[in-house]
DRENNU-716261 format. One line per field, with one value per residue (C-alpha): residue in three letters; x, y, z. Coordinates in nm, 2 decimals. Example, Ala and Ser with C-alpha at 12.3 -4.5 7.8 and 13.67 -1.06 7.14 Angstrom:
% DRENNU-716261
rest	[ala:ser] .
px	[1.23:1.37] .
py	[-0.45:-0.11] .
pz	[0.78:0.71] .
***
This chain:
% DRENNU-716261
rest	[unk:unk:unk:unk:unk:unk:unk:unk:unk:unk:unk:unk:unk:unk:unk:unk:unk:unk:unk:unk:unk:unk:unk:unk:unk:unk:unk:unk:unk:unk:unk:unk:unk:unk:unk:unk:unk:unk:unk:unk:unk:unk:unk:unk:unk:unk:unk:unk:unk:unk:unk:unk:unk:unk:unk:unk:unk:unk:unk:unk:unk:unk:unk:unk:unk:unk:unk:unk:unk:unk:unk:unk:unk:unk:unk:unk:unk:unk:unk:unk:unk:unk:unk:unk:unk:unk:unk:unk:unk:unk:unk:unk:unk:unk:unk:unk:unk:unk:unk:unk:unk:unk:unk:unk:unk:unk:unk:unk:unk:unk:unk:unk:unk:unk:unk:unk:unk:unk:unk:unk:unk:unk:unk:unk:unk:unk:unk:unk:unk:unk:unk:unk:unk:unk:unk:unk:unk:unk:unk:unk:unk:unk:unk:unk:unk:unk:unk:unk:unk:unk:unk:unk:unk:unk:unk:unk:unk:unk:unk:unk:unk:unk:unk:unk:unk:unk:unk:unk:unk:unk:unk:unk:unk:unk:unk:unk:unk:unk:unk:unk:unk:unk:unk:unk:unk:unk:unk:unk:unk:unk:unk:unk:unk:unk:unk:unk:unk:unk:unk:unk:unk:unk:unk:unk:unk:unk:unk:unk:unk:unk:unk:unk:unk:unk:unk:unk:unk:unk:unk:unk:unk:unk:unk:unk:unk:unk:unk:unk:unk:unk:unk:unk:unk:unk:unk:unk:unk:unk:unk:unk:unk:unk:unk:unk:unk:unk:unk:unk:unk:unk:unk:unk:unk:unk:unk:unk:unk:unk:unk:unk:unk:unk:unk:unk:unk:unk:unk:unk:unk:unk:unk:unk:unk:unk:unk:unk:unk:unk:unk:unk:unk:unk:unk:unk:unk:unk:unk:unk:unk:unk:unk:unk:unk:unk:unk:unk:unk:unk:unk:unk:unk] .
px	[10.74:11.13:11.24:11.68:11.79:12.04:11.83:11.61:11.87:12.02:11.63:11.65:11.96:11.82:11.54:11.70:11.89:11.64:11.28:11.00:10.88:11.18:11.00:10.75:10.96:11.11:11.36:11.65:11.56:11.52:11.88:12.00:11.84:12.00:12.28:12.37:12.20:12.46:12.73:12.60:12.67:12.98:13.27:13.63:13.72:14.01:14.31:14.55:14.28:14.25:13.98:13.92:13.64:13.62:13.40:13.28:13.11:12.96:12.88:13.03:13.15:13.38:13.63:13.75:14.06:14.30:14.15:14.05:13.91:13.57:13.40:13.13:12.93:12.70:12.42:12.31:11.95:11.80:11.44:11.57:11.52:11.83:12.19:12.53:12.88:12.90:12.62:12.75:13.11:13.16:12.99:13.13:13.46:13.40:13.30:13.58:13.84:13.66:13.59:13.93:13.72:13.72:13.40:13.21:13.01:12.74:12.64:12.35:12.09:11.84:11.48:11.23:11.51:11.53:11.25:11.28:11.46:11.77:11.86:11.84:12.04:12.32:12.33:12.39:12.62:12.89:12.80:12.82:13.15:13.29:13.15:13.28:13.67:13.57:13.25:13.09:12.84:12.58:12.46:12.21:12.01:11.65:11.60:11.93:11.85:11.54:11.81:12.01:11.73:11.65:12.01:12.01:11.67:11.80:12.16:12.09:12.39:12.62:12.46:12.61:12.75:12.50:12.30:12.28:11.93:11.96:11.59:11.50:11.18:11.07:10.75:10.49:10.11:10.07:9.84:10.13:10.07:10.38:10.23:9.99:10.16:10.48:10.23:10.38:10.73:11.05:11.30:11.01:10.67:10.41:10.33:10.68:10.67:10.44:10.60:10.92:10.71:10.54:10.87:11.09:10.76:10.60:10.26:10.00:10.06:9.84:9.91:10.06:10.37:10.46:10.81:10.86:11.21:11.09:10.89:11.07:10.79:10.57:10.82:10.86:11.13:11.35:11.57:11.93:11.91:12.14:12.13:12.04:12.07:11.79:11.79:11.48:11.41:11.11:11.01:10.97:10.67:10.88:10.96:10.73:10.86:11.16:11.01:10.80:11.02:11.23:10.98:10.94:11.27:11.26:10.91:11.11:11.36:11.67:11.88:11.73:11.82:11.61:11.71:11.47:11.60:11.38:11.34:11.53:11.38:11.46:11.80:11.97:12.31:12.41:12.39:12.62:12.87:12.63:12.40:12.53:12.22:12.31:12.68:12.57:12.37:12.60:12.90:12.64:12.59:12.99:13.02:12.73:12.93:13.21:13.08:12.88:13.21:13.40:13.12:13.14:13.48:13.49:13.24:13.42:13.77] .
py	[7.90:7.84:7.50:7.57:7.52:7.75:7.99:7.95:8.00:8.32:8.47:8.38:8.54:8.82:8.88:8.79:9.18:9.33:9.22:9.29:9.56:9.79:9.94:10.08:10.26:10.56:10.64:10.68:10.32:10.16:10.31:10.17:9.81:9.79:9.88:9.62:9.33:9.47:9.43:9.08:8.96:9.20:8.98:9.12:9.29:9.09:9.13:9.35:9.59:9.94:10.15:10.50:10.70:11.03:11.31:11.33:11.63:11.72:11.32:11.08:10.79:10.50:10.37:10.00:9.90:10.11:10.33:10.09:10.23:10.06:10.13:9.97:10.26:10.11:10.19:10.04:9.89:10.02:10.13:10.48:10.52:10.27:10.18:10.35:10.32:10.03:9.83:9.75:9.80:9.40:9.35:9.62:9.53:9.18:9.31:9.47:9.24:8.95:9.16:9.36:9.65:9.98:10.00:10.33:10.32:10.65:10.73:10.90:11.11:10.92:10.97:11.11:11.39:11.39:11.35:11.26:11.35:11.40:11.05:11.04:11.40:11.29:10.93:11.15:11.41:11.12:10.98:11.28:11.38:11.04:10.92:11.23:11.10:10.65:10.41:10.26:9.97:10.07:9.80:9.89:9.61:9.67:10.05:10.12:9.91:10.14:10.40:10.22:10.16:10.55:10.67:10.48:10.60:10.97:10.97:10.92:11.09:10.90:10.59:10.32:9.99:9.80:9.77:9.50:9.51:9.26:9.27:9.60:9.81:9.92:10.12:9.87:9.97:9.62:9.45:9.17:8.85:8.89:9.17:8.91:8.58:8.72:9.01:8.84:8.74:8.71:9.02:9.25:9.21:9.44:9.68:9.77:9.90:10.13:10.30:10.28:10.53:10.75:10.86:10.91:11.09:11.25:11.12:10.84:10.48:10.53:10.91:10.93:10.96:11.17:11.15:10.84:10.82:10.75:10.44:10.30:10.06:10.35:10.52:10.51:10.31:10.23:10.02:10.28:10.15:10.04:9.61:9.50:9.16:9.14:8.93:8.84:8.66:8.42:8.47:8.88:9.11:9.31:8.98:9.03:9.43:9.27:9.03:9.29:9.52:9.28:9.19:9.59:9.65:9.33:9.47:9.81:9.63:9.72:9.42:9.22:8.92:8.78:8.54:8.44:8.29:8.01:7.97:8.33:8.59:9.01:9.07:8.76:8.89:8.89:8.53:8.46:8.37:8.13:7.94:7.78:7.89:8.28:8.22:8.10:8.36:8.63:8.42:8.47:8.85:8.86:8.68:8.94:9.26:9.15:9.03:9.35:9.54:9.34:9.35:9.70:9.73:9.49:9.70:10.01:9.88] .
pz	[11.17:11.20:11.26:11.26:11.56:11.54:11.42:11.74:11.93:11.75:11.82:12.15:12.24:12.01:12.24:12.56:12.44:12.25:12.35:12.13:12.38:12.31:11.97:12.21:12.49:12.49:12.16:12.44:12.60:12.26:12.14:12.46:12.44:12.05:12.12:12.39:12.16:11.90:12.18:12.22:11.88:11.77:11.61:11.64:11.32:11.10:11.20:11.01:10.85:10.88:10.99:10.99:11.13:10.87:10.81:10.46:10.32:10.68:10.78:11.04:10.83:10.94:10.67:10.62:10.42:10.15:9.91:9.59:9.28:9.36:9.71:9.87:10.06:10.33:10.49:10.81:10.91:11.26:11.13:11.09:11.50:11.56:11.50:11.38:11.29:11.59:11.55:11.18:11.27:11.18:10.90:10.72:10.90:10.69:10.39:10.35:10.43:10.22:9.89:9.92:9.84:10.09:10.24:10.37:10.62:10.64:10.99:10.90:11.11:11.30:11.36:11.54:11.61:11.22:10.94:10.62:10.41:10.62:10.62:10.22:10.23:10.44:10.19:9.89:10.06:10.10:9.77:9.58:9.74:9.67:9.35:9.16:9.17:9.20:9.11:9.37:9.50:9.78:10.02:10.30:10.54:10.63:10.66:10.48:10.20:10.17:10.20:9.89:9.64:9.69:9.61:9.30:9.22:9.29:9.17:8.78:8.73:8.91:8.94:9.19:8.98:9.19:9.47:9.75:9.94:10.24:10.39:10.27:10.39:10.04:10.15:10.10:10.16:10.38:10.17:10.06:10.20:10.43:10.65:10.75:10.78:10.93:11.14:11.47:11.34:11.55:11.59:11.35:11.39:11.13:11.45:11.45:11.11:11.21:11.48:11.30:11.02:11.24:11.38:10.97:10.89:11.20:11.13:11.24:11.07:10.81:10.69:10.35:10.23:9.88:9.82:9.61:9.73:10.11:9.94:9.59:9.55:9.44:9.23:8.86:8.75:8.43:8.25:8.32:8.72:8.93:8.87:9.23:9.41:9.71:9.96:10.19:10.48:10.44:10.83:10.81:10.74:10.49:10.30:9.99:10.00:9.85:9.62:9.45:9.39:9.24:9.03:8.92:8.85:8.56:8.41:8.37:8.20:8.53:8.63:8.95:9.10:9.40:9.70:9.96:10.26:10.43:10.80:10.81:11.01:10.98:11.07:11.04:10.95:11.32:11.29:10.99:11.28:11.47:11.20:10.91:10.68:10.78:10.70:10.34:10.33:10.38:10.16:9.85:9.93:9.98:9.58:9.47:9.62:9.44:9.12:9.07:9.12:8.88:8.66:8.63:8.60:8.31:8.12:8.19:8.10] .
***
């Protein structure tokens, strides 16, 4: 299915951390597992820029750079079972320093110990208590782009200038061809997603879920939201998630712009550092961040 070398050998370290097997032992164990694969892979921030952990409106947040008039808030990927302020510390770390915009970083409340909504409740919190004095872009990866598209579907107020979906989770019902030609995929097979469910929701795989927020592919959308720039990996059950809603957010009449990534699987931003196609890769979501922010800023001026 993936031919890169370096791609190849980024999965193999990747599992060599963080086998497949970790999804289904104990939350504690998992955490633990994750956390050492994001040791593995952790690049030293850049030199000379400031960072801040903060509490914001009740919420653990970490803070990159000087205050700008624009701020990227992020939201990190982990399934909603895994991950924090340190197993994103980099990326935000380079964010930041490349786009010269201040980037917050939400450590939101992790399940099973929290359901849904908590981790959409502590999103807002920070937004709210920020976006009320600067304008903002949100960017979330896998479960925190999920987190992402739902903020801009629930702030209408105080819409973000953009949003920045890097392999997002969009609550797709599995009947895309993804779920079954990427069912067995490196670093996120299909099963995972259902265990990764059951514990934001506290039910079987197959139990519904009502809130539209918790799954943006079912909600009703419109032409006032956020414009949005998603990126999927080809190699990943949750690719057409991405592609789909994409394709929503145009027939609404909202601003989408869509990048698939061949030979990528889920969560190849911890490569940017060892394969030249993730590097890219992140360098257009880097231009996108940016361009949305200026964008905005242009209108508004």
């Amino acid at each position: 299915m993936i031919r890169d070398p370096q791609v190849l050998d980024f999965i193999a370290a990747t599992e060599a951390a963080y086998p497949a097997d970790a999804n289904g032992a104990s939350t504690a164990e998992n955490r633990r597992s994750y956390n050492a694969m994001c040791d593995l892979f952790r690049a030293p921030r850049p030199p000379g820029l400031a960072v801040a952990d903060r509490v914001i409106a009740g919420v653990g947040c970490r803070v990159y750079g000087a205050e700008t008039p624009v701020f990227v808030l992020y939201l990190h990927g982990g399934g909603f079972v895994v991950g924090g302020l340190d197993s994103h510390d980099d990326i935000c770390a380079e964010i930041a320093d490349a786009t010269g915009l201040q980037v917050v970083a939400v450590d939101y409340r992790l399940a099973p110990e929290h359901r849904w909504p908590a981790q959409l409740d502590d999103a807002r919190a920070v937004w709210r208590a920020l976006a009320s004095v600067r304008r903002a872009v949100v960017v979330g990866d896998s479960a925190g782009g999920m987190l992402a598209a739902a903020l801009c579907l629930a702030e209408t107020d105080a819409a973000p200038l953009g949003q920045v979906l890097i392999y997002p989770g969009l609550g797709g019902d599995g009947s895309a061809a993804s779920y079954r030609e990427n069912a067995e995929a490196p670093l996120l097979r299909t099963r995972d997603l259902h265990g990764y469910r059951a514990a934001l929701h506290g039910e079987g795989p197959e139990g519904p879920v009502s809130d539209p927020l918790a799954a943006p592919l079912s909600a009703r959308l419109h032409a006032d939201l956020s414009p949005a720039f998603i990126v999927t990996a080809d190699v990943d059950p949750l690719r057409d998630d991405g592609r789909d809603y994409a394709a929503r957010l145009t027939r609404a009449g909202a601003e989408a712009t869509l990048r698939n990534e061949p030979d990528l699987p889920h969560g190849f931003l911890r490569a940017r550092h060892r394969s030249d196609r993730v590097r890219r890769s992140f360098q257009a979501i880097l231009v996108q961040i940016a361009v949305l922010a200026s964008a905005a800023c242009r209108r508004s001026g």
